[in-house]
N, C-alpha and C positions, 0 to 999 in steps of 0.2 A: 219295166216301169209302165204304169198303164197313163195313157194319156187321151182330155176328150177335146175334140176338132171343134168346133162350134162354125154353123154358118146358114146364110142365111137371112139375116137380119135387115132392116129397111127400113123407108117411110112408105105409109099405103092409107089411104083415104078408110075412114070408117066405111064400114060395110063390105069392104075389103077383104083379101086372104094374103098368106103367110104362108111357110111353110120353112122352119127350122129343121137341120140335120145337125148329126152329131157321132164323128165318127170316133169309135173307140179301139183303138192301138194295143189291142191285145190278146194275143192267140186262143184263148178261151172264153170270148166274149157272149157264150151260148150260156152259161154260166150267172151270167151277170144279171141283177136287178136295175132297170135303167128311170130314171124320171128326170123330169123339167119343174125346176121353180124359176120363178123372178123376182125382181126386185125392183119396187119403183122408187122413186125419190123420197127420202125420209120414212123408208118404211121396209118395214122386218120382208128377207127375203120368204116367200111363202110357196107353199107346194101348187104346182101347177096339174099334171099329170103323170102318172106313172104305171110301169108294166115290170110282172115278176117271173120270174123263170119260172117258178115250182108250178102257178097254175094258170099262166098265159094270159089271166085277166090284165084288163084293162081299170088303172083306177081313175079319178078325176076330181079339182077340187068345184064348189059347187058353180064359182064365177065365171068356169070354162063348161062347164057337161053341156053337152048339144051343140056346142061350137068348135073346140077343138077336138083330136083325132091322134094319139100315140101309136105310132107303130114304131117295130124293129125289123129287120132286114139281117138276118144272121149269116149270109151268105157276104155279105159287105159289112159285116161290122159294126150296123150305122140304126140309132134313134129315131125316129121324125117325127117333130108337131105339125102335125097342118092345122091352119087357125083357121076360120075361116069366119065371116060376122064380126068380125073386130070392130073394137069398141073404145073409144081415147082413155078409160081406162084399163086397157088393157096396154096401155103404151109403161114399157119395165126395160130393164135387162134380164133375157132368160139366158139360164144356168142349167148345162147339160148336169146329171150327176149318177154316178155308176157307186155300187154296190157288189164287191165280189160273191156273192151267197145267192144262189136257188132263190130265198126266199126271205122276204126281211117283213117282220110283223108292222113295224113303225112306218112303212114305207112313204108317211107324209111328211114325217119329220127329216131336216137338217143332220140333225146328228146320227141320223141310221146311216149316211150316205159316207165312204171312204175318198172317193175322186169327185174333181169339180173340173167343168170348162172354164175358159175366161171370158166367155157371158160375151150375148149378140142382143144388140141392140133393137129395139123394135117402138116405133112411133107410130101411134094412129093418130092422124089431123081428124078434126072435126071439122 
């Protein structure tokens, strides 16, 4: 059964940094396509960033590019967002999310995704 860790989460003054991990509980997790969305209050959970096996890119939705930072650690299992520039809208709950497959075309979409964390909280005060 694959299962993701989520941790991480806080309050941090804008202009501030983050850094979300997320570890994933499953012995072929080199394998895996991994991204981050959130979800903020009254609003559709939305893709954040995300990275795929088949070609080690990095993707990003446009509210995060040049501020946040996807990496994976296959040796540990483990996601990471590092945020950094945060923004009070940037305050959601982020949601780790894994994909068993190399390579997933849709990879901004919700419904490409098989497994979910149970989402880290993240407040930026202005």
């Amino acid at each position: 059964q694959v299962q993701l860790i989520e941790s991480g989460g806080g309050l941090v003054q804008a202009g501030g940094s983050l850094r979300l991990s997320c570890k994933v509980t499953f012995r072929t997790f080199t394998s895996f396509t991994m991204a981050w969305f959130r979800q903020a209050p009254g609003r559709e959970r939305e893709f954040v960033a995300g990275t795929r096996r088949s070609d080690s890119n990095q993707y990003y939705s446009d509210a995060v590019k040049g501020r946040f930072t996807i990496s994976r650690d296959n040796t540990k299992s483990t996601v990471n967002l590092q945020m950094n520039s945060l923004k009070p809208e940037d305050t959601a709950v982020y949601f780790c999310a894994a994909k068993a497959a190399d390579h997933v075309n849709d990879y901004w979409a919700k419904r490409a995704y098989d497994y979910w964390g149970q989402g880290t909280q993240v407040t930026v005060a202005s």
